[in-house]
TORDREN-421646 format. One record per residue (C-alpha): x, z, y. Coordinates in steps of 0.1 Angstrom, whole numbers, padded with zeros to 4 digits, always signed. Layout:
// TORDREN-421646
XZY
...
// end
This chain:
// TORDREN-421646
-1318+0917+0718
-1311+0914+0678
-1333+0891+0662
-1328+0912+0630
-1342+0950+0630
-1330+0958+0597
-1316+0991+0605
-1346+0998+0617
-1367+0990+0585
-1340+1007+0566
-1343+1038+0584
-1378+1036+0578
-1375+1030+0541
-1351+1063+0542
-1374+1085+0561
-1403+1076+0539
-1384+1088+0508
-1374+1120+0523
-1411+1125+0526
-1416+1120+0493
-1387+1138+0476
-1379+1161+0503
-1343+1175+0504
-1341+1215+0516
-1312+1202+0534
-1322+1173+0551
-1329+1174+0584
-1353+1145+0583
-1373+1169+0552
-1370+1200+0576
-1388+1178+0602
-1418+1167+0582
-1420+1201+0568
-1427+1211+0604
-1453+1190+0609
-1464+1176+0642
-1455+1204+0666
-1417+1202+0654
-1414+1169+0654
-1437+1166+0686
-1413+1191+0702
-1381+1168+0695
-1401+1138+0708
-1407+1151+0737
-1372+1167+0742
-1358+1133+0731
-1377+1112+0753
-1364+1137+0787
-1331+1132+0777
-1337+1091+0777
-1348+1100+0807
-1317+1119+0821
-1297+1089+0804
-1314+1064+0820
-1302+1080+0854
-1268+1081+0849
-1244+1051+0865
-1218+1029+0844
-1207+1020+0809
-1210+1051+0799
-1243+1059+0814
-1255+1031+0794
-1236+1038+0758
-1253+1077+0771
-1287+1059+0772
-1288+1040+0741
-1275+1070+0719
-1307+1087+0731
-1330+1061+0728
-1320+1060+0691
-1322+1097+0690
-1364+1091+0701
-1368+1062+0683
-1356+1086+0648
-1379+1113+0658
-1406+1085+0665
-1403+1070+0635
-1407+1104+0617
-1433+1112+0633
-1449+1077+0624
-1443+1084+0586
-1459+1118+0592
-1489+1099+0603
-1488+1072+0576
-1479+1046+0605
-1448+1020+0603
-1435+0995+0621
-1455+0967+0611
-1484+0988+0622
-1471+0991+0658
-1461+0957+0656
-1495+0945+0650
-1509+0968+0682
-1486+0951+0702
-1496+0916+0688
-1527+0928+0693
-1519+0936+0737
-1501+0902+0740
-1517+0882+0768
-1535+0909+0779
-1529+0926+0813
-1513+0959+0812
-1529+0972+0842
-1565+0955+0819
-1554+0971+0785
-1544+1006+0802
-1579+1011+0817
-1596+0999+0782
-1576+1028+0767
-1589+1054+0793
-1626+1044+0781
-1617+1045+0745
-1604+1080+0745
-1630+1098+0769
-1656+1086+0741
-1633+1102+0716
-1617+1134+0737
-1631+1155+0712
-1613+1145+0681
-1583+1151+0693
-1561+1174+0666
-1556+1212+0679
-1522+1212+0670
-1512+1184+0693
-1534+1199+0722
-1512+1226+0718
-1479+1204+0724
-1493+1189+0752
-1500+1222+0767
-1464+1240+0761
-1450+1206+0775
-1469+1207+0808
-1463+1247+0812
-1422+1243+0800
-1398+1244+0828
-1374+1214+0828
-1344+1226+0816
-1310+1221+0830
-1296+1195+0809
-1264+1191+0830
-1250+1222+0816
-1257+1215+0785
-1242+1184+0787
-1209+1200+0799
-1210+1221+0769
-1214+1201+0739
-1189+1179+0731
-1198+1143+0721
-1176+1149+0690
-1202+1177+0685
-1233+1158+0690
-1219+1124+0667
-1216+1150+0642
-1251+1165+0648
-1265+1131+0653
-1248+1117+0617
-1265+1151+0599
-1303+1145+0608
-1305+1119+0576
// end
């Protein structure tokens, strides 16, 4: 694992400004502009296609699996300037969880958030319901027809 995540903190840095000189044709502006059920919706399109990726066998399998954790980790990181969160915040959540057990700190969220159930935003309840009632779709022929010339290209336009 790198020791140095400047491309992540750069990314960062470039999403932020997008935010606050948006571009009409950015993709990162069009996101932001959409608010949390756009960017919700790619998160959660992004994070089933890790999924699929994570599936698949071999070198390429794995180059397949690390284009599309980047691809969640972009939308993510959107969606984190969205909420005025960055990295150092999540860092600190997770230096926070250090030393504590998973199965410990998982149960210790279930208690936190049936005190607070009801301020959860509408717009995100929303998500969360078209995600549960959406059909997976068939990504396997999808796949087949995009190129990965095609979705470089794609990839490279979202900043």
């Amino acid at each position: 694992m790198p020791k140095d995540s400047a491309p992540l903190v750069k990314l960062e840095r470039t999403i932020r400004a997008r935010a606050k000189k948006p571009n009409p044709k950015s993709y990162t502006s069009q996101l932001l502009k959409g608010g949390v059920p756009k960017i919700g919706a790619k998160i959660t399109e992004e994070a089933a296609e890790v999924v699929e990726a994570a599936g698949e066998a071999g070198d390429e399998g794995r180059e397949h699996f690390i284009r599309e954790v980047g691809d969640l980790m972009y939308h993510l990181l959107v969606m984190m300037s969205l909420r005025d969160c960055d990295l150092f915040d999540v860092e600190a959540e997770l230096a926070r969880r250090f030393g504590v057990s998973g199965l410990e700190e998982k149960a210790s969220r279930k208690k936190r958030s049936a005190t607070s159930a009801g301020n959860v935003d509408k717009p995100v309840a929303k998500i969360a319901a078209k995600v549960e009632k959406k059909p997976a779709k068939n990504k396997v022929a999808k796949a087949a027809v995009t190129s990965p010339v095609k979705k470089k290209a794609r990839r490279k336009s979202r900043l």
